[in-house]
LUMDRENMI-973239 format. One record per residue: x negated, y negated, z negated of N, C-alpha, C in turn. Coordinates in steps of 0.1 Angstrom, whole numbers, padded with zeros to 4 digits, always signed. Layout:
! residues N
XYZXYZXYZ/...
//
This chain:
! residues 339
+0591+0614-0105+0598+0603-0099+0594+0602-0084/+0585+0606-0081+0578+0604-0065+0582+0614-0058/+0581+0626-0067+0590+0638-0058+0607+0633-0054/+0609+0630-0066+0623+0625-0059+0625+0614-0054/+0615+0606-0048+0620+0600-0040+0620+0606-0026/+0608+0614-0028+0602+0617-0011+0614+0630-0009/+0625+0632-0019+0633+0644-0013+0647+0634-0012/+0645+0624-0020+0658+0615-0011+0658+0611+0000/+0642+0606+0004+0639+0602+0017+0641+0613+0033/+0637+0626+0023+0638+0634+0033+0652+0639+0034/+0661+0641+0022+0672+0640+0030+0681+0631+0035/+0679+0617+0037+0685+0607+0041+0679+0608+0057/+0669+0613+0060+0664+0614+0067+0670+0625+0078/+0672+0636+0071+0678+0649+0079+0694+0644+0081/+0699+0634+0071+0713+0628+0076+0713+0626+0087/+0706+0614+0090+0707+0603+0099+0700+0613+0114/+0697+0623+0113+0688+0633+0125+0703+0640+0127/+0710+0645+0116+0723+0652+0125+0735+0639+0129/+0735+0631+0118+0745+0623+0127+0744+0619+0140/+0733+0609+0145+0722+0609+0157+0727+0623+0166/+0722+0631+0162+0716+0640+0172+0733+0648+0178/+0741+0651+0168+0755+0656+0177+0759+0654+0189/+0763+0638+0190+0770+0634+0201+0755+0634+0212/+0745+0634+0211+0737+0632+0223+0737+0643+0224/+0734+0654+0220+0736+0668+0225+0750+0673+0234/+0761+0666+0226+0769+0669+0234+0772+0660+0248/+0767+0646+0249+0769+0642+0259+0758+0643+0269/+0747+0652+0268+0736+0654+0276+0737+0671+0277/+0750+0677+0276+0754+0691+0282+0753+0692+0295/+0754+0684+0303+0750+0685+0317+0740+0684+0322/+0731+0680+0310+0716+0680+0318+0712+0694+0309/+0712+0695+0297+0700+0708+0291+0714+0723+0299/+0724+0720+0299+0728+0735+0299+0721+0738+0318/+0721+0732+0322+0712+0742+0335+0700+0745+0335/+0693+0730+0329+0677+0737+0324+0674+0747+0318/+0682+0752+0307+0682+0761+0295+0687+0773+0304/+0695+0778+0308+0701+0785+0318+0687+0787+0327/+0682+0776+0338+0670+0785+0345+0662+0786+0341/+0658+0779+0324+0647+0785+0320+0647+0804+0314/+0663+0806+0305+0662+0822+0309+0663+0831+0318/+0668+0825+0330+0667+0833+0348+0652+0833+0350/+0644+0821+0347+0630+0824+0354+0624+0837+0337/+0628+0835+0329+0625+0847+0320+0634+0860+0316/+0638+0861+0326+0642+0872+0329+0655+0877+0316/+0657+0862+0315+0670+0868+0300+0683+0866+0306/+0690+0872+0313+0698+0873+0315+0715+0871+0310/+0711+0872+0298+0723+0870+0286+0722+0853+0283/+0715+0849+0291+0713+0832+0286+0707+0829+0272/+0700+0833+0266+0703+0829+0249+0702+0817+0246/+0686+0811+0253+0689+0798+0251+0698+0786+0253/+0706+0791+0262+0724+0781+0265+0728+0787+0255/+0727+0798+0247+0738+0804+0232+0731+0796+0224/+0717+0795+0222+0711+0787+0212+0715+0772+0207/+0717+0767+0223+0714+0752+0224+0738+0752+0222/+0741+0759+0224+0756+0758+0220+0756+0759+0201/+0750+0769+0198+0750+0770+0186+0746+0762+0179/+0734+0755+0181+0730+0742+0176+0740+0729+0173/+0752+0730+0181+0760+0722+0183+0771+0723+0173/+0774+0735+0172+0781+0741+0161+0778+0738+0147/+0766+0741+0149+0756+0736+0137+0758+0723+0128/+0757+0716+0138+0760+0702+0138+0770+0694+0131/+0777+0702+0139+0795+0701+0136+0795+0705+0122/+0792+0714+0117+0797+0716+0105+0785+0710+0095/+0772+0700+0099+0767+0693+0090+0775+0680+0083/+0783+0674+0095+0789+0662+0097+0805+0668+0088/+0808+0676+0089+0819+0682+0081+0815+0681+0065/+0802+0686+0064+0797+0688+0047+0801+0674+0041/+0790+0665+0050+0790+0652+0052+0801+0642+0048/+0808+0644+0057+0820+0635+0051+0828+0642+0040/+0827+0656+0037+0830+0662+0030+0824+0654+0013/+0816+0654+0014+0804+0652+0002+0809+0634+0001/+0813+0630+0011+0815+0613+0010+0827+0614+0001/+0836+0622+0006+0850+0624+0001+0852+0630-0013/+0843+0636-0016+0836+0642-0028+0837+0628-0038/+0827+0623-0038+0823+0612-0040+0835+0597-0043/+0840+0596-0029+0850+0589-0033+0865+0589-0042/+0867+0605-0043+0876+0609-0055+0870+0610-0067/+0856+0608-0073+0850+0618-0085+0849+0625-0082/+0844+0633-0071+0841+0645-0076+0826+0648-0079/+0816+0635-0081+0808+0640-0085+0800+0636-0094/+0791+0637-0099+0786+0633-0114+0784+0649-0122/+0786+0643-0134+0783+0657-0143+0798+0669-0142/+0808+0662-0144+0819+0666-0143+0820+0667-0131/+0821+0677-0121+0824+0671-0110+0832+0688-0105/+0839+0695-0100+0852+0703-0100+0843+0711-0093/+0833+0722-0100+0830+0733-0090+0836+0740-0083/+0844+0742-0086+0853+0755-0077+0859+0750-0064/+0861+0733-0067+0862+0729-0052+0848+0730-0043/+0841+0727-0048+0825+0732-0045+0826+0741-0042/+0825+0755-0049+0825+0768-0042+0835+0766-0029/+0848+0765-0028+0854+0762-0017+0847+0762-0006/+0843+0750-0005+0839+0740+0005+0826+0748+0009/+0819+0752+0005+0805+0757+0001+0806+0775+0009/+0820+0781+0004+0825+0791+0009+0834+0794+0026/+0836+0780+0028+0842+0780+0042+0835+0773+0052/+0821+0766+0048+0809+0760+0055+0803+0771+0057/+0797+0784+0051+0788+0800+0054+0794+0809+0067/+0814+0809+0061+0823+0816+0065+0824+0812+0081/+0824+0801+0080+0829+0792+0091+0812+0792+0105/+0805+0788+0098+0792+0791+0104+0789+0805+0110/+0791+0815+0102+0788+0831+0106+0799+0837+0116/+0813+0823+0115+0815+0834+0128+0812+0825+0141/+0805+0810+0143+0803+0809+0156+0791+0813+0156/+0782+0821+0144+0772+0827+0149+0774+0841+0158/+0789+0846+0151+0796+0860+0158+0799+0857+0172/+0804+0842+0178+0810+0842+0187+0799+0837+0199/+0789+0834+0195+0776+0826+0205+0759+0835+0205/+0760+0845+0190+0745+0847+0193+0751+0862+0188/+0763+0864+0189+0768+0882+0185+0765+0889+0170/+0761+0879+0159+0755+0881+0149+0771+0883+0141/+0773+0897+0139+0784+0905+0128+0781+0916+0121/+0783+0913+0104+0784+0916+0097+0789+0932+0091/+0782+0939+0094+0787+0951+0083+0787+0955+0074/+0798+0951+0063+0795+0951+0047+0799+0970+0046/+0807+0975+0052+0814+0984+0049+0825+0985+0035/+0817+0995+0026+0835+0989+0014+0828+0977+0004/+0838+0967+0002+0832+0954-0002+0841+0958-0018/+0835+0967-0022+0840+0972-0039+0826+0976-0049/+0828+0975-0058+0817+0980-0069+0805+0973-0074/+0807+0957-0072+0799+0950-0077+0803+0946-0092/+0791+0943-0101+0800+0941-0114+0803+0932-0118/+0810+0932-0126+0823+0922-0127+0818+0908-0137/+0805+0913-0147+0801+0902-0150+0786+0894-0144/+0782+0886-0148+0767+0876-0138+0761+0893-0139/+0756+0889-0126+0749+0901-0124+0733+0893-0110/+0722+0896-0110+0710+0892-0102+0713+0901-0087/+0711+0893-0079+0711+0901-0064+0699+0899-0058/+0692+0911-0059+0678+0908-0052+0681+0911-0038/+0678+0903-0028+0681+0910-0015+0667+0909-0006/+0667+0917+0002+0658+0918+0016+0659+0905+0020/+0645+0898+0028+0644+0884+0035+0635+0885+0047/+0649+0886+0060+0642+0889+0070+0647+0876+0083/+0655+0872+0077+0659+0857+0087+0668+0844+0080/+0669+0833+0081+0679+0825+0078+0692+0834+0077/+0700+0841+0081+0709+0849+0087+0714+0853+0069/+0702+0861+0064+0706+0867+0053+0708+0858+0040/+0702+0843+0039+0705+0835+0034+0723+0833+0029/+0729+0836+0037+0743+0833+0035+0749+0846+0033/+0744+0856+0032+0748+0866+0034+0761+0872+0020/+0753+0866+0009+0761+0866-0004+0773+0858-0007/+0773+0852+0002+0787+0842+0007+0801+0853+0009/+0797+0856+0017+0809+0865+0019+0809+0876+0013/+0801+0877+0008+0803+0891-0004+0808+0893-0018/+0801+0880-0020+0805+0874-0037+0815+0861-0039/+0815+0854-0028+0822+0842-0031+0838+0843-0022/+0835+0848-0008+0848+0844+0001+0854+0857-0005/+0856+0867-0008+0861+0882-0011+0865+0885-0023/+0854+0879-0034+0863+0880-0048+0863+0865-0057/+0859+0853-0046+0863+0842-0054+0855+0835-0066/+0839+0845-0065+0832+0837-0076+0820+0833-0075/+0809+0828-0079+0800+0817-0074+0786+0820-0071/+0778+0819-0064+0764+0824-0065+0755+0817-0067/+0747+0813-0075+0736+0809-0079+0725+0812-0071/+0713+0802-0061+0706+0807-0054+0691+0804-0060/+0678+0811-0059+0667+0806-0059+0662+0802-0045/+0662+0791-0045+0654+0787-0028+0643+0781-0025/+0636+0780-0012+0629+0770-0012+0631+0759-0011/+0620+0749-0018+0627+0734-0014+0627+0730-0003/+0621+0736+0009+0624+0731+0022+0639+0731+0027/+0643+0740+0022+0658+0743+0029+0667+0730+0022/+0662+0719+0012+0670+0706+0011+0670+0698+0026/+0664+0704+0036+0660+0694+0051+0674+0698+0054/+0683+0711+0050+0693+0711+0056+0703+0702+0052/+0711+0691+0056+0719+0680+0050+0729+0688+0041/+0737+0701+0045+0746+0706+0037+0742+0710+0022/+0730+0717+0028+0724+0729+0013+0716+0716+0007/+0714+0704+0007+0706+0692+0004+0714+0686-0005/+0730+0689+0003+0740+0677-0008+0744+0685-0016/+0747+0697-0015+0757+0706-0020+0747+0716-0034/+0734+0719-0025+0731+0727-0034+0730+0724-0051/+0720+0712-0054+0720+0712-0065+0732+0713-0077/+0743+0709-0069+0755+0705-0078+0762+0722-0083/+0756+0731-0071+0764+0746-0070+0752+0753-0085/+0745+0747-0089+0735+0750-0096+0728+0762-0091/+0719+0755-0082+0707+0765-0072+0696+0758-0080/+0686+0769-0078+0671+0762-0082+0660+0765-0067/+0658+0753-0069+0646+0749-0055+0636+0752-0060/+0628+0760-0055+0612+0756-0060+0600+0758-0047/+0595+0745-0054+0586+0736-0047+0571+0739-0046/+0567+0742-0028+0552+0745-0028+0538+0734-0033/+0532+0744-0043+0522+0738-0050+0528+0730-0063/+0542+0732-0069+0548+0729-0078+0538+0744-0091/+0539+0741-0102+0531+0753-0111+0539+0762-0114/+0535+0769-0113+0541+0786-0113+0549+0785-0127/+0544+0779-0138+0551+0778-0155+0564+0771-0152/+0560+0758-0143+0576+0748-0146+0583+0756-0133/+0577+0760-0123+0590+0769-0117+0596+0779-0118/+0591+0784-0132+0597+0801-0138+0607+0794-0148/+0603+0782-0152+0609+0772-0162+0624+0770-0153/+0624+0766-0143+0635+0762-0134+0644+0778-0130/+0638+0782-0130+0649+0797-0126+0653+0802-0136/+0644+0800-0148+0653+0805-0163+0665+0799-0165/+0662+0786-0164+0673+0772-0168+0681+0779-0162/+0679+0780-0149+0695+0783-0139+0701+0794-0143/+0691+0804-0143+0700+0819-0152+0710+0812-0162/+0704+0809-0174+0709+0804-0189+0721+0797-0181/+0725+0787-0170+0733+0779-0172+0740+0788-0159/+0737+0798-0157+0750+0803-0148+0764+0810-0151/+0773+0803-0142+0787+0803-0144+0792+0821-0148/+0802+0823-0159+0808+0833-0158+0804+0847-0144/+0803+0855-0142+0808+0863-0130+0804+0861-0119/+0791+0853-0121+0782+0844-0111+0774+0861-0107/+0766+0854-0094+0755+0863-0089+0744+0854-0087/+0732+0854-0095+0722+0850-0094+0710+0856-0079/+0714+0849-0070+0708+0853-0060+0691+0850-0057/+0681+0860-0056+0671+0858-0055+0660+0867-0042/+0650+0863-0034+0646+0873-0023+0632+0871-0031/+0629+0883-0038+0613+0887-0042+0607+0883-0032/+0609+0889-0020+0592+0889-0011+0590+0870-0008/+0598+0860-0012+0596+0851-0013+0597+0845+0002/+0596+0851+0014+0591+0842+0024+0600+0857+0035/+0601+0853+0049+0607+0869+0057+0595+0876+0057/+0597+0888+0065+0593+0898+0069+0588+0900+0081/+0576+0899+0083+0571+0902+0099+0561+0905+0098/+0560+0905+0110+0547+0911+0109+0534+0904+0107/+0533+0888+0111+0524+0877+0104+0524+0880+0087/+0537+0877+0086+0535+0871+0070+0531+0883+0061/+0530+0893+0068+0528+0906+0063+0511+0909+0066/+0505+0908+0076+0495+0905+0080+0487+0894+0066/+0494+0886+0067+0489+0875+0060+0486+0878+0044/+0496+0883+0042+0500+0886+0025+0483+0899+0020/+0487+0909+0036+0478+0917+0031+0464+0910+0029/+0459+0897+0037+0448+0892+0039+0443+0887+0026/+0459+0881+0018+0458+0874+0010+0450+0883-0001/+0455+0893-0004+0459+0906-0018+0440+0911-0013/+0437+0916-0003+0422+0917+0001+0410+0906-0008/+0412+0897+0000+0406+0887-0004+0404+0885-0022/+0413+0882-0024+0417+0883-0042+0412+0896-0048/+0412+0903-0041+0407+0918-0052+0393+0920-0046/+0385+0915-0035+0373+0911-0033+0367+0899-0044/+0375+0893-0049+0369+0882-0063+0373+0887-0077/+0384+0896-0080+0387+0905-0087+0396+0897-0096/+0408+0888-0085+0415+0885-0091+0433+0898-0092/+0428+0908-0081+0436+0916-0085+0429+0930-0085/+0437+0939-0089+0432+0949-0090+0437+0959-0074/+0426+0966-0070+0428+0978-0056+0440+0987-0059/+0447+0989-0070+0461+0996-0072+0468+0984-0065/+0471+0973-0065+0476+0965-0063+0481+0965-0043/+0468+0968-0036+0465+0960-0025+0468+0976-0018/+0469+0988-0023+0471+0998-0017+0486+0997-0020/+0493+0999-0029+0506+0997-0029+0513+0990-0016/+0510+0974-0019+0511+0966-0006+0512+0975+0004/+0499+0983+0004+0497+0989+0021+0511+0998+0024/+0514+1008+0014+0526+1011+0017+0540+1009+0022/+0541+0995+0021+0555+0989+0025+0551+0990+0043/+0563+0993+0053+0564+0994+0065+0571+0982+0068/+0584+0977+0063+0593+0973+0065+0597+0957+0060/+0593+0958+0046+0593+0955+0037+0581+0947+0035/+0580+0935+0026+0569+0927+0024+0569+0933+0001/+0560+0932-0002+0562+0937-0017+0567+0924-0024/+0575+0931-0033+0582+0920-0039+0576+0913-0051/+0577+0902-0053+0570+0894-0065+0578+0894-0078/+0577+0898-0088+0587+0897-0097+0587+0888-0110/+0578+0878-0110+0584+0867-0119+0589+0864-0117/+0601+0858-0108+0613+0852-0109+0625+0862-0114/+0620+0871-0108+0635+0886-0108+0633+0891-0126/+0623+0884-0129+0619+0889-0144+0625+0877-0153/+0625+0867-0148+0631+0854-0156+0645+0853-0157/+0648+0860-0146+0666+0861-0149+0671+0870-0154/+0665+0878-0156+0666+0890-0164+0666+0887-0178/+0656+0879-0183+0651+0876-0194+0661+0865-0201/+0666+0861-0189+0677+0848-0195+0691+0856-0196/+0695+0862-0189+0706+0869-0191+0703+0883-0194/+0701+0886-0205+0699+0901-0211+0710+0913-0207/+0722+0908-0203+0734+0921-0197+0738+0918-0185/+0727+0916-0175+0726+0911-0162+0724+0925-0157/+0737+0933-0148+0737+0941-0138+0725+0938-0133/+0718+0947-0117+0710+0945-0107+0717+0949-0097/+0716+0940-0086+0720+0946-0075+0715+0946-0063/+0707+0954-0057+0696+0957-0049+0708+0954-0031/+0705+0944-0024+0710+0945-0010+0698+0946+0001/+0703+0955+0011+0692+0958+0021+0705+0951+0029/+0695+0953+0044+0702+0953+0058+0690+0956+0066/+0700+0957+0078+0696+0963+0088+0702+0956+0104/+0692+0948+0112+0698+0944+0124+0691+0930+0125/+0682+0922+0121+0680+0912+0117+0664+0911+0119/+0660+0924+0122+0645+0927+0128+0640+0912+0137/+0628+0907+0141+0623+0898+0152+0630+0886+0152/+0638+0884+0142+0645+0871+0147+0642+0859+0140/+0633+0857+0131+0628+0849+0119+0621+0838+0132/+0614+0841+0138+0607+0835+0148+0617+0832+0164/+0616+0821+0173+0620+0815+0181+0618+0825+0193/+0605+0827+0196+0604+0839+0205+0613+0853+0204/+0613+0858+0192+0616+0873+0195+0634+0870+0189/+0637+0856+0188+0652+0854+0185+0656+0854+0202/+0649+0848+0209+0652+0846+0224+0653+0861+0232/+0650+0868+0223+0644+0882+0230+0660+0889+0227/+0662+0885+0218+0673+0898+0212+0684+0891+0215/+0689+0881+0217+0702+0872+0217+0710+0877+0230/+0721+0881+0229+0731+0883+0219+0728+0898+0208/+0727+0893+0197+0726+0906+0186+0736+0918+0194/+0730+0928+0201+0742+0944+0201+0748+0947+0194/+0742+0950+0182+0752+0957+0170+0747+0950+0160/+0756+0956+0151+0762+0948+0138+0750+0948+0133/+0748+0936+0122+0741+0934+0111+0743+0949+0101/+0740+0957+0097+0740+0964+0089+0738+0959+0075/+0747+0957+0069+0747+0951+0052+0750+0966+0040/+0743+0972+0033+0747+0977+0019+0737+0970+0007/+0747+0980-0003+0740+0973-0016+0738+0985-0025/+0731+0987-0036+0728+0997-0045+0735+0987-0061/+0737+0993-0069+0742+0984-0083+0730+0996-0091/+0728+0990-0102+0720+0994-0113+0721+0985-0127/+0729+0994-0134+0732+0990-0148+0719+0985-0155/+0721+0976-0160+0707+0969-0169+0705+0983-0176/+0716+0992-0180+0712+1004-0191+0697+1012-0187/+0697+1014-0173+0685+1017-0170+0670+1010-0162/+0671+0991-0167+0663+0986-0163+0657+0985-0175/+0639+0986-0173+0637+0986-0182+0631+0970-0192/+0629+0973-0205+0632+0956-0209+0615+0950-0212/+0608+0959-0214+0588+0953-0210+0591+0948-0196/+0588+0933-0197+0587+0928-0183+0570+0933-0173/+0564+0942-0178+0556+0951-0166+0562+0962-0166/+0568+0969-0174+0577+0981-0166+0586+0975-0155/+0592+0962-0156+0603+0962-0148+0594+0955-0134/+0587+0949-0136+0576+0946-0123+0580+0961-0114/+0572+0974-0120+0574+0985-0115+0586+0991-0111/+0592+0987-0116+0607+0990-0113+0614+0984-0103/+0609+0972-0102+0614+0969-0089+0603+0971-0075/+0591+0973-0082+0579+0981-0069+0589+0989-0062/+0598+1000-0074+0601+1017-0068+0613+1010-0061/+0624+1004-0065+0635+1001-0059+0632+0990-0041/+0622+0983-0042+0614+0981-0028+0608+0989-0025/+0604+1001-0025+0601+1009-0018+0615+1016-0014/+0621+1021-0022+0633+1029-0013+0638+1020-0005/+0641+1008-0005+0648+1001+0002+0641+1001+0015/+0625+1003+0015+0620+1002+0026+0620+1014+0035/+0620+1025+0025+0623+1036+0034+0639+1037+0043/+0647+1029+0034+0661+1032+0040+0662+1020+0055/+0654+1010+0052+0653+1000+0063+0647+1008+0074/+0636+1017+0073+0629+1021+0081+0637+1034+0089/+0645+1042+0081+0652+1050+0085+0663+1046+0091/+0669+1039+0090+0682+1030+0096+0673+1022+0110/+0666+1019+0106+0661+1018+0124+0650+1025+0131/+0650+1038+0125+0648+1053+0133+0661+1054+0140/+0670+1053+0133+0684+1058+0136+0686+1053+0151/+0687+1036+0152+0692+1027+0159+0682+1029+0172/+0666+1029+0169+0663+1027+0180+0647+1044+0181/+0657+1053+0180+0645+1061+0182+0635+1066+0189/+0632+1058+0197+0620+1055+0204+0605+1051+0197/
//
């Protein structure tokens, strides 16, 4: 009961911060766009990003207050409750990502290369993907939902309810939140549920490494995996593996193991990218803005026929499939920047 109050409070909270905060953004453009502007002249950013940033923001905005009255409108016809018309949901849900990614195309140069958008399979299938910024978050939007029309089930964190849209929308799209210092049993409990109750031709979307990629949280992870196999809570096969990843943070696989487990003829489908390096963080987003080239998006498919069904073989199995993926990340930006 307490949790949900303090996540109603906090999203009633993040409402009332985007409603607020639009119009004063927009009507105090004459004061931050010069500041912001000589603040990247005196840092030597030339491309402005922070005037891209502080526009983008605005955009942002715009389409919270769209969800928003969207979600009121929702509401005021039925559409919500138990019954309430997913597929208008996916819609709405699908041209809020769509709609966002391209004033992210048009203000911070952030585009998409899916190349051929064919061969995904046709029934619920798990999408494990790389987690290297907000960016990739939406990324199954247009791959699974705007292209062939069908729905993606997310595992997220509960922070991302601060966002007003993914706050009102998500639960109803049947996403599972899970919550820091919540117990590891009721939140393997909560990702199963969602498997079991996912729609037809769904993509159960999940990011093993749990958190981005950088070089902190990588730094940190290793500190973490040290420390614990100095108490001998893990074993030194464990913390050398780790050491291996370049690119890549190692992936955790109870959750990728729960959905599996709930849907037994659950395809896999492995997505990397490439282009999304330094940008998880405010500094090194300032650094790169406007993105040069494209987002690099592929995917690999793997028939359950060769995943294997001991949930410690498939731990391993997904070790080996994050490792190639890291090598192909790592090679793809030999390519791009080989210096």
């Amino acid at each position: 009961m307490r949790r949900a109050i303090r996540r109603q409070g906090r999203q009633l909270t993040s409402w009332i911060a985007v409603i607020i905060g639009l119009p004063i953004a927009i009507l105090t453009i004459p004061l931050w766009v010069p500041l912001a502007a000589l603040a990247d002249l005196v840092g030597r950013l030339h491309r402005f990003p922070t005037v891209r940033l502080g526009l983008f923001a605005i955009a942002y905005m715009v389409h919270q207050w769209v969800a928003l009255i969207t979600g009121a409108w929702l509401w005021l016809t039925g559409g919500f409750g138990r019954r309430l018309d997913l597929d208008r949901h996916r819609r709405i849900q699908t041209w809020w990502a769509v709609s966002l990614l391209a004033w992210a195309r048009r203000l911070l140069g952030v585009k998409l290369d899916f190349g051929d958008i064919s061969g995904l399979p046709s029934g619920r299938f798990v999408l494990a993907s790389r987690h290297a910024s907000m960016v990739d978050a939406v990324v199954p939007i247009p791959l699974v939902c705007q292209d062939q029309g069908r729905f993606a089930h997310y595992v997220l964190k509960d922070e991302l309810r601060w966002d007003p849209a993914i706050g009102l929308f998500g639960g109803r799209l049947g996403n599972e939140f899970v919550t820091r210092g919540r117990s590891t049993d009721d939140a393997l409990a909560g990702i199963r549920a969602m498997a079991e109750s996912a729609l037809p031709g769904a993509a159960m979307v999940i990011y093993p490494e749990g958190t981005y990629a950088s070089d902190r949280s990588r730094e940190r992870i290793m500190a973490s995996l040290e420390r614990r196999a100095g108490n001998g809570g893990v074993s030194l096969d464990v913390v050398e593996q780790a050491r291996r990843f370049r690119r890549l943070l190692p992936p955790k696989p109870a959750g990728f193991n729960q959905l599996l487990e709930a849907q037994p003829d659950a395809d896999v489908v492995v997505v990397g990218h490439v282009g999304l390096e330094g940008v998880a963080e405010l500094r090194g987003l300032r650094r790169r803005l406007p993105l040069e080239q494209p987002v690099t998006v592929r995917w690999w498919v793997h028939a359950r026929s060769e995943i294997p069904g001991d949930p410690e073989a498939r731990a391993k199995w997904l070790y080996l499939r994050w490792y190639e993926l890291d090598i192909w990340v790592d090679d793809q930006l030999g390519v791009r920047f080989p210096w």
